[in-house]
PDB file of N, CA, C and O in Angstrom:
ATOM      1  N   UNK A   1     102.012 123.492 122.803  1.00  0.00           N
ATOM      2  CA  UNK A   1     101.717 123.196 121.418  1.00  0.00           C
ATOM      3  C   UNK A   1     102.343 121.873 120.998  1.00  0.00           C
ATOM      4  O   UNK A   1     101.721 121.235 120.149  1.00  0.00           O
ATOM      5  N   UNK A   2     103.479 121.368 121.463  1.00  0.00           N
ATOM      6  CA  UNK A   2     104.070 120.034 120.996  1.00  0.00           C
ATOM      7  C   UNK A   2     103.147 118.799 121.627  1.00  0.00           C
ATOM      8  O   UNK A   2     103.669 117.684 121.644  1.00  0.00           O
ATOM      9  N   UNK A   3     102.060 118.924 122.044  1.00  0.00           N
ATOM     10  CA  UNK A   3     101.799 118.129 122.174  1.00  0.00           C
ATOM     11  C   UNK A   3     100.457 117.733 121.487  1.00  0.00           C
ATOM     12  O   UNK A   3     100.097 116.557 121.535  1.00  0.00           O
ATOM     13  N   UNK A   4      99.511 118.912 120.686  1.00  0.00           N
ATOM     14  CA  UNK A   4      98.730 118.706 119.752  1.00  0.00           C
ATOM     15  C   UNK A   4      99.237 118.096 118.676  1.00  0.00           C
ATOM     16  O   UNK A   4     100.351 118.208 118.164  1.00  0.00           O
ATOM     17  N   UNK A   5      97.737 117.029 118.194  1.00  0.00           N
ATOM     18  CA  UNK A   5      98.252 116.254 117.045  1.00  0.00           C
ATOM     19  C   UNK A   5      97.121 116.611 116.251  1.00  0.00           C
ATOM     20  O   UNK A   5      96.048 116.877 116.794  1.00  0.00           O
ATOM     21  N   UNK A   6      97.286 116.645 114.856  1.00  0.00           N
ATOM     22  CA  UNK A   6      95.946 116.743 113.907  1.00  0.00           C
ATOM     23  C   UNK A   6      95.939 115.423 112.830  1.00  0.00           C
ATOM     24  O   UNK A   6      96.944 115.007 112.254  1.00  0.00           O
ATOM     25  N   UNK A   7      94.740 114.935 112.711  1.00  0.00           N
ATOM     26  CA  UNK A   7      94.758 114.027 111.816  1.00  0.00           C
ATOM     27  C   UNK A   7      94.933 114.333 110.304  1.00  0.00           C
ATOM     28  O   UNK A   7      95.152 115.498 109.972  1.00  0.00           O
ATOM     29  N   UNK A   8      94.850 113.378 109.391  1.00  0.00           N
ATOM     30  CA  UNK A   8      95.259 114.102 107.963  1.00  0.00           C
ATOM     31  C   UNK A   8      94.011 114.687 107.340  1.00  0.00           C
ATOM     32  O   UNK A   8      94.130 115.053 106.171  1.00  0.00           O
ATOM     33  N   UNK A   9      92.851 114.835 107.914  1.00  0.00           N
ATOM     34  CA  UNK A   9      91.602 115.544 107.080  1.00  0.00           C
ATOM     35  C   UNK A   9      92.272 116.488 107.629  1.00  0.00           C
ATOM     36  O   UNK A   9      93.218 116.788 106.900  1.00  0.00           O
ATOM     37  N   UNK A  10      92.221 117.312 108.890  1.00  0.00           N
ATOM     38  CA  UNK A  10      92.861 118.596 109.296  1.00  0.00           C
ATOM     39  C   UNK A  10      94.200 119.208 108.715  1.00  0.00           C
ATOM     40  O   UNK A  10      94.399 120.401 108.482  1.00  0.00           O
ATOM     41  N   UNK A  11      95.139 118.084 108.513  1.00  0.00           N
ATOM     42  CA  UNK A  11      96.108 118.731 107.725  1.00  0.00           C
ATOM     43  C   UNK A  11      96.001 119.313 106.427  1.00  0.00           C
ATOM     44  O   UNK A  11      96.580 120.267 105.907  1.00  0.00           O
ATOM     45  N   UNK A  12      95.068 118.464 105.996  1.00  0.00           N
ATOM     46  CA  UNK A  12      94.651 118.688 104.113  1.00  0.00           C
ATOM     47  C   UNK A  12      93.662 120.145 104.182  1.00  0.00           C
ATOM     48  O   UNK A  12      93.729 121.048 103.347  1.00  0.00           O
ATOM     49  N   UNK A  13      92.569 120.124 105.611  1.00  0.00           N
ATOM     50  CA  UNK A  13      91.881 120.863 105.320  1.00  0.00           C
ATOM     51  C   UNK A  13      92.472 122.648 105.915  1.00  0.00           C
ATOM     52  O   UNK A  13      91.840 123.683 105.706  1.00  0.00           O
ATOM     53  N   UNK A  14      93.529 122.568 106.504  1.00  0.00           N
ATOM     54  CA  UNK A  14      94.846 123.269 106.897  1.00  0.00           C
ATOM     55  C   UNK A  14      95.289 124.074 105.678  1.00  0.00           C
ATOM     56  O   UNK A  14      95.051 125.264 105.470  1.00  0.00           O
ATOM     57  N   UNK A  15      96.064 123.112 104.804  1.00  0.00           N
ATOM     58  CA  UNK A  15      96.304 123.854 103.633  1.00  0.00           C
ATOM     59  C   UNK A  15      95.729 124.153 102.483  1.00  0.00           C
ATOM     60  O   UNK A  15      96.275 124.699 101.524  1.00  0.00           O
ATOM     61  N   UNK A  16      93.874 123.558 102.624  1.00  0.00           N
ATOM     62  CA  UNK A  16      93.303 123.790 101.148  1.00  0.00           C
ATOM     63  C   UNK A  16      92.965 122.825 100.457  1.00  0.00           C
ATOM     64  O   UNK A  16      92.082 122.787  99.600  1.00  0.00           O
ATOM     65  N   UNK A  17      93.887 121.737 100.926  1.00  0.00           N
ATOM     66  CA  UNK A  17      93.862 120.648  99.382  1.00  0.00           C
ATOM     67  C   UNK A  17      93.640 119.258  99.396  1.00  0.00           C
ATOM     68  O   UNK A  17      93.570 119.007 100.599  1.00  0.00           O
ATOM     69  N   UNK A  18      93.531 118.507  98.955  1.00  0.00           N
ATOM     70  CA  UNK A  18      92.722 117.075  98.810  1.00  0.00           C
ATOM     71  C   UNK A  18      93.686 116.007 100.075  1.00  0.00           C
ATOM     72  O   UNK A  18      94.831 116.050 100.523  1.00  0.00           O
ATOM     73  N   UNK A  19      92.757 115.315 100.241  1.00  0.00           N
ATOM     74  CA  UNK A  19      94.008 113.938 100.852  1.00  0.00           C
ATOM     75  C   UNK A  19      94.443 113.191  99.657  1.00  0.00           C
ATOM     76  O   UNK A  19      95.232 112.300  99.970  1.00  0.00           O
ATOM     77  N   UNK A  20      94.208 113.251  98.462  1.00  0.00           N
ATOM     78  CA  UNK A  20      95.204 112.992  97.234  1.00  0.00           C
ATOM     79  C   UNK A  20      96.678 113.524  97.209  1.00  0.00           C
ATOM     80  O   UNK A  20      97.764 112.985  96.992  1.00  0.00           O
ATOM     81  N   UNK A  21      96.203 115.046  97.579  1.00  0.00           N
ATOM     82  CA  UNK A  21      97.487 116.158  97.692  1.00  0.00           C
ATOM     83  C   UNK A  21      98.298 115.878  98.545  1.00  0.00           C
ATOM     84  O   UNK A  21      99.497 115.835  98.270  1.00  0.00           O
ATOM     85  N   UNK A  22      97.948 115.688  99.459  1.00  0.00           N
ATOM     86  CA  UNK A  22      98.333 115.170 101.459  1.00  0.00           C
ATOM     87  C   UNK A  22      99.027 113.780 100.892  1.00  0.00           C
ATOM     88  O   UNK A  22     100.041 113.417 101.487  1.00  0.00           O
ATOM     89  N   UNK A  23      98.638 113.110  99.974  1.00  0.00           N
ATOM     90  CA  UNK A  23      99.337 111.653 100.204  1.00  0.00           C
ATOM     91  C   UNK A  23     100.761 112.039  99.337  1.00  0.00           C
ATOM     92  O   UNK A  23     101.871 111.627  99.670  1.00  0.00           O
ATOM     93  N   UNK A  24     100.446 113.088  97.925  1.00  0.00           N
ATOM     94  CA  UNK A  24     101.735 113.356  97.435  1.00  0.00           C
ATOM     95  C   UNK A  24     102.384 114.066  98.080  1.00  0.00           C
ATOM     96  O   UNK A  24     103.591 113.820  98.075  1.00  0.00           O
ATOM     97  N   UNK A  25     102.074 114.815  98.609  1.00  0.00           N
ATOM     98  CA  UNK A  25     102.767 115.396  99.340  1.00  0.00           C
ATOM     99  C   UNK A  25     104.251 114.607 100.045  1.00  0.00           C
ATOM    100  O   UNK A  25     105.462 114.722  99.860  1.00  0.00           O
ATOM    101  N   UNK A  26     103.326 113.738 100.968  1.00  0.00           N
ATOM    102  CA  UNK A  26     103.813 113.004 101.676  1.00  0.00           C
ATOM    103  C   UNK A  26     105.245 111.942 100.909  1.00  0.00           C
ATOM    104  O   UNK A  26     106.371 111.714 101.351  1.00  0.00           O
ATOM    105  N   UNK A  27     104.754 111.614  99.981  1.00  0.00           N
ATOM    106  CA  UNK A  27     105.633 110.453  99.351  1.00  0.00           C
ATOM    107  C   UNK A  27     106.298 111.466  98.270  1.00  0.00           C
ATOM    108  O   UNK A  27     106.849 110.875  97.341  1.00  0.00           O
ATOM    109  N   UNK A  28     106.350 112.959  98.218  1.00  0.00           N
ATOM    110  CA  UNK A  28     107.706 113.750  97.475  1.00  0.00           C
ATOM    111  C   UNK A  28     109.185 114.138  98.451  1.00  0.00           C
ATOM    112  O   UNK A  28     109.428 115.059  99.231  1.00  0.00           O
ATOM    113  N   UNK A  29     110.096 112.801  97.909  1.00  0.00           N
ATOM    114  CA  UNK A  29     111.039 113.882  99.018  1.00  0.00           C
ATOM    115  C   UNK A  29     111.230 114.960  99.046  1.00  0.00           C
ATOM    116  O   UNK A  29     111.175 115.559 100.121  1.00  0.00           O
ATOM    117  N   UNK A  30     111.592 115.744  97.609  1.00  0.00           N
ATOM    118  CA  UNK A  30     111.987 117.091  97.511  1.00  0.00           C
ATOM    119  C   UNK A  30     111.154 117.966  98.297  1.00  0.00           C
ATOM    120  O   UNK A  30     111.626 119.075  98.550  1.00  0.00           O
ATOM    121  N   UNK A  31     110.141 117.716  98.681  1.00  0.00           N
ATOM    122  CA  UNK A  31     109.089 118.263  99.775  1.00  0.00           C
ATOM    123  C   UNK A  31     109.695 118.564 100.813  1.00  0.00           C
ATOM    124  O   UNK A  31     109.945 119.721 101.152  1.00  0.00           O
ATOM    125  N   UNK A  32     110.074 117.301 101.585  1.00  0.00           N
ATOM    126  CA  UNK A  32     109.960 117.533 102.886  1.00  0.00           C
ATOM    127  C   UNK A  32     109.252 117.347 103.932  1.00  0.00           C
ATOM    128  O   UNK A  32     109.627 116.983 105.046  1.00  0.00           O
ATOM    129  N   UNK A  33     108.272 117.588 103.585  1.00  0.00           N
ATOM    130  CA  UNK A  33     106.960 117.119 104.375  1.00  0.00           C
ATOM    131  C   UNK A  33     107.068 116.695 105.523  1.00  0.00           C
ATOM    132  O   UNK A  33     108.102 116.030 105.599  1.00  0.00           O
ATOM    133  N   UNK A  34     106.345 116.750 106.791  1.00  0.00           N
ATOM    134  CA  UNK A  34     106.827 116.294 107.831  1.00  0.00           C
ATOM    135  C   UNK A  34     106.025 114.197 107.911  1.00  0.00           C
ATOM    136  O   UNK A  34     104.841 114.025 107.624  1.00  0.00           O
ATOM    137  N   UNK A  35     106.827 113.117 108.270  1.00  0.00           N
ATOM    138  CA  UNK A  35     106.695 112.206 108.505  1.00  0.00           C
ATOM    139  C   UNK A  35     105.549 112.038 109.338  1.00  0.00           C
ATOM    140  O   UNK A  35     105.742 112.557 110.437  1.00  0.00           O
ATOM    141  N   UNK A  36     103.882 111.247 109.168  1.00  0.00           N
ATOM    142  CA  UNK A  36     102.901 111.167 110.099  1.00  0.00           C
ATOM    143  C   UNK A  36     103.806 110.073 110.959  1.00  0.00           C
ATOM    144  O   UNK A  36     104.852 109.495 110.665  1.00  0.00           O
ATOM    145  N   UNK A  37     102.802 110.019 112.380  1.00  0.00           N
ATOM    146  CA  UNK A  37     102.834 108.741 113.184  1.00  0.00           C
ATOM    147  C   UNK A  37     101.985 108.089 112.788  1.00  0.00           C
ATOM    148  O   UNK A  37     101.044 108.683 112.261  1.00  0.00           O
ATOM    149  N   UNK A  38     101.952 106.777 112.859  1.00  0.00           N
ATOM    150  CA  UNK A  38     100.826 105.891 112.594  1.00  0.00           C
ATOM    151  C   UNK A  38     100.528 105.079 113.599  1.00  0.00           C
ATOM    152  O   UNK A  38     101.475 104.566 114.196  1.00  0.00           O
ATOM    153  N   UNK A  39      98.997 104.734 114.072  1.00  0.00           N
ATOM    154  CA  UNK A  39      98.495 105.030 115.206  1.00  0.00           C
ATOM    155  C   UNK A  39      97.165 104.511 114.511  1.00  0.00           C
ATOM    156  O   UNK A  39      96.482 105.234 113.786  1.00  0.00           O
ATOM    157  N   UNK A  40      96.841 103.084 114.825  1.00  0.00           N
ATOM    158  CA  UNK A  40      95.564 102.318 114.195  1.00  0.00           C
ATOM    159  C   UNK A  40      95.206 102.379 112.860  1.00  0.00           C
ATOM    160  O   UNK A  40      94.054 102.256 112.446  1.00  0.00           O
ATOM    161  N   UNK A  41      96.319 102.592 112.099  1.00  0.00           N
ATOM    162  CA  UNK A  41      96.555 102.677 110.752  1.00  0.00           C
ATOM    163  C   UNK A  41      95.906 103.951 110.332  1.00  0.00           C
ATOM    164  O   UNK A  41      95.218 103.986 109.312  1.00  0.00           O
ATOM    165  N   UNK A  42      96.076 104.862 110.984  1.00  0.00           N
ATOM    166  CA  UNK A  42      95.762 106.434 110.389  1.00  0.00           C
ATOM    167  C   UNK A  42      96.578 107.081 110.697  1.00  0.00           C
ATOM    168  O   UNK A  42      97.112 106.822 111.775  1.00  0.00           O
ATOM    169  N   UNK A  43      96.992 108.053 110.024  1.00  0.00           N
ATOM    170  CA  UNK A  43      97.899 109.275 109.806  1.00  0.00           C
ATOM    171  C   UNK A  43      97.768 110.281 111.273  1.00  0.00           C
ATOM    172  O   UNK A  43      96.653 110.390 111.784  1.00  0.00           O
ATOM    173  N   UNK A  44      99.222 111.145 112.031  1.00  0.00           N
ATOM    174  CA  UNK A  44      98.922 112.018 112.654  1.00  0.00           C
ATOM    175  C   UNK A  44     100.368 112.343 112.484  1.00  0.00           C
ATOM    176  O   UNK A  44     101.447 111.767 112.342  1.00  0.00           O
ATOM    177  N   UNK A  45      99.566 114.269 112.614  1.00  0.00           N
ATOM    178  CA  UNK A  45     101.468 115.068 112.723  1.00  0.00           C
ATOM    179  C   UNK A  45     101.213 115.935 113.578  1.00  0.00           C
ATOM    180  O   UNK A  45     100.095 116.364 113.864  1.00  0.00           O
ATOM    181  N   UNK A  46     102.436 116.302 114.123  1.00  0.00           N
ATOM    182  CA  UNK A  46     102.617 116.850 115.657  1.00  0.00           C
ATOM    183  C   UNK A  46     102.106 118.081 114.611  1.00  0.00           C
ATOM    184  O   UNK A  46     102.166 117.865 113.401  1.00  0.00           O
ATOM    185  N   UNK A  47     101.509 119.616 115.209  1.00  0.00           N
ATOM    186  CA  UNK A  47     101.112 120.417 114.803  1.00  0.00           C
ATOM    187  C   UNK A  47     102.788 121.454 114.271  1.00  0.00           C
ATOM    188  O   UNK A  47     103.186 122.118 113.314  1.00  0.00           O
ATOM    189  N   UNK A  48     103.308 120.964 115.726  1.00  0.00           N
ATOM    190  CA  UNK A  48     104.875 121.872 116.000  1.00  0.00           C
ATOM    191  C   UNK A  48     105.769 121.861 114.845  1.00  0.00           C
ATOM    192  O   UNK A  48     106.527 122.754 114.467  1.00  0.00           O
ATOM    193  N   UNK A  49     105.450 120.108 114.091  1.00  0.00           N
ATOM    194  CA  UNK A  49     106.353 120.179 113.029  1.00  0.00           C
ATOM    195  C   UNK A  49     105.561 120.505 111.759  1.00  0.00           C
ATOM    196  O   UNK A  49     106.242 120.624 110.740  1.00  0.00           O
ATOM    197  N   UNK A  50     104.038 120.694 111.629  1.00  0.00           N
ATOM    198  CA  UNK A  50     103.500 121.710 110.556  1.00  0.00           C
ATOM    199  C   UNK A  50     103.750 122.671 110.097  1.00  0.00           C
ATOM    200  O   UNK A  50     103.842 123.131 108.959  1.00  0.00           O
ATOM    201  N   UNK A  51     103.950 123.216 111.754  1.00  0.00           N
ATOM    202  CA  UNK A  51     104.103 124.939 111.626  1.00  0.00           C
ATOM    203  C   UNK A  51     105.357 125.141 111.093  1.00  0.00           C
ATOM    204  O   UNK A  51     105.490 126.010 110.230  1.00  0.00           O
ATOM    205  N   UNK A  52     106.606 124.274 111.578  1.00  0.00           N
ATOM    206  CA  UNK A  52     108.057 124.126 111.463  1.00  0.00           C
ATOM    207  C   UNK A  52     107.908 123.880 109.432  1.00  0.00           C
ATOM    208  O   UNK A  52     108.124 124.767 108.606  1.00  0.00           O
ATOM    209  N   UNK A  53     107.777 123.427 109.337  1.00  0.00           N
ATOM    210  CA  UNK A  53     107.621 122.931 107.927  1.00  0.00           C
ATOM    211  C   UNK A  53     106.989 124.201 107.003  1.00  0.00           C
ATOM    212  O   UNK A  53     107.545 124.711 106.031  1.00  0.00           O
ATOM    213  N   UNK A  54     105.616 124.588 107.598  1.00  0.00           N
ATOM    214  CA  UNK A  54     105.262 126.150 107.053  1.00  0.00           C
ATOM    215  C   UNK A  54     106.596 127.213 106.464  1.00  0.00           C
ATOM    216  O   UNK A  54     107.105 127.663 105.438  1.00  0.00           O
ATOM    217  N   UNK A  55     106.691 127.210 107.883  1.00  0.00           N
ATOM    218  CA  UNK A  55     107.686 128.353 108.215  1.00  0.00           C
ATOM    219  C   UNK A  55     109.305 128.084 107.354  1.00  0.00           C
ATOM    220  O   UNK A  55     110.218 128.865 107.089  1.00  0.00           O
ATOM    221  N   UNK A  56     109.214 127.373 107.232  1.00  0.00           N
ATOM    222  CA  UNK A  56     110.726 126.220 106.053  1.00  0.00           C
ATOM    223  C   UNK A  56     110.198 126.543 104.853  1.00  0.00           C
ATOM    224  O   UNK A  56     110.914 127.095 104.017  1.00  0.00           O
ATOM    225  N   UNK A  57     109.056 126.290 104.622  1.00  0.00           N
ATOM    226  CA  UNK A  57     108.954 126.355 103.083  1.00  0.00           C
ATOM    227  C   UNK A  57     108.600 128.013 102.883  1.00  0.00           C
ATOM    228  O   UNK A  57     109.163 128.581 101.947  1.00  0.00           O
ATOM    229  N   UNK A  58     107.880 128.623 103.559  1.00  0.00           N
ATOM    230  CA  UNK A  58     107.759 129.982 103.203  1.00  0.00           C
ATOM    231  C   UNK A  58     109.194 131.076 103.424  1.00  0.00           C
ATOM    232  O   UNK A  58     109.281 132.276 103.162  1.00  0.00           O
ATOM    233  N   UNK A  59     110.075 130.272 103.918  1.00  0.00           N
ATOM    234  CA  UNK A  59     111.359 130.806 103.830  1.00  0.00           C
ATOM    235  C   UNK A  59     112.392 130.899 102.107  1.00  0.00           C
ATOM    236  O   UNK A  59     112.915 131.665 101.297  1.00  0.00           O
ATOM    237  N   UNK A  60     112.133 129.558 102.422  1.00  0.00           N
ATOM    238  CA  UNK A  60     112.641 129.217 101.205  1.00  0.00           C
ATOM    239  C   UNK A  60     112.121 129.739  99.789  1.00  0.00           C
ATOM    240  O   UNK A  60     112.686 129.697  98.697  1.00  0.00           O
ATOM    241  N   UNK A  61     110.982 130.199 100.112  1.00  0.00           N
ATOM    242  CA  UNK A  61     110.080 131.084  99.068  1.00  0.00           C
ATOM    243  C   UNK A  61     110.556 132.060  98.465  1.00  0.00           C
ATOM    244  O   UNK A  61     110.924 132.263  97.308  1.00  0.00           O
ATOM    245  N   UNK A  62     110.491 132.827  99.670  1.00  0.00           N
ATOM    246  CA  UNK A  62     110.829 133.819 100.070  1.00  0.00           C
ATOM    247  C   UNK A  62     112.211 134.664  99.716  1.00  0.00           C
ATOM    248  O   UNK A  62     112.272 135.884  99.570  1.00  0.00           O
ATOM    249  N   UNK A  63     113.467 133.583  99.597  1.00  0.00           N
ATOM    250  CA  UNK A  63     114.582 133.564  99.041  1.00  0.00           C
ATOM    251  C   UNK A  63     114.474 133.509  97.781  1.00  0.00           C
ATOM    252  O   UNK A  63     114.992 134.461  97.197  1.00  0.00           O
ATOM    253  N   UNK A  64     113.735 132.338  96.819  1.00  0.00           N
ATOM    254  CA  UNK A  64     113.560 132.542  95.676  1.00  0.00           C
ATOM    255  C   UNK A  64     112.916 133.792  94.699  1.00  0.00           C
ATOM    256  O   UNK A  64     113.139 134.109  93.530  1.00  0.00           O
ATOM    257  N   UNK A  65     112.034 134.331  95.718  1.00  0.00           N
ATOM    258  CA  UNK A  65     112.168 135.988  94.875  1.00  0.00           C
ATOM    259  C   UNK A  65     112.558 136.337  94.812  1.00  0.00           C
ATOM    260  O   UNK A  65     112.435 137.035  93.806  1.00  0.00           O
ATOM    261  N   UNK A  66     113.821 136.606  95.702  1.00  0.00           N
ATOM    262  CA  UNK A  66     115.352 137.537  95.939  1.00  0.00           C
ATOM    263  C   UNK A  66     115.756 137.842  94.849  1.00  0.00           C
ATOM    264  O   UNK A  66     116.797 138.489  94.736  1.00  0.00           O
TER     265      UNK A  66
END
């Protein structure tokens, strides 16, 4: 799996939401978000640190209902 990459239509179309969303995303620190590579001036993220990032924020969720 660390070695799949998805471009940013797949990431956006991953979680639902616009490449508007995908770009804020991107430029909120409080996010987190994982950092693309850039690679002919387009966006790519390892899948490993998607899932990693998923799994971070649905934690952290998760705590806040507590």
């Amino acid at each position: 799996m660390d070695g799949e990459w998805l471009t940013g239509t797949q990431v956006a179309r991953r979680f639902g939401i616009s490449s508007m969303s995908l770009w804020r995303w991107m430029h909120d620190p409080k996010l987190g978000f994982p950092i693309p590579t850039r690679i002919r001036e387009r966006n790519y993220w390892r899948l490993s640190e998607i899932i990693e990032w998923e799994r971070h924020t649905a934690a952290k969720a998760s705590l806040s209902k507590s």
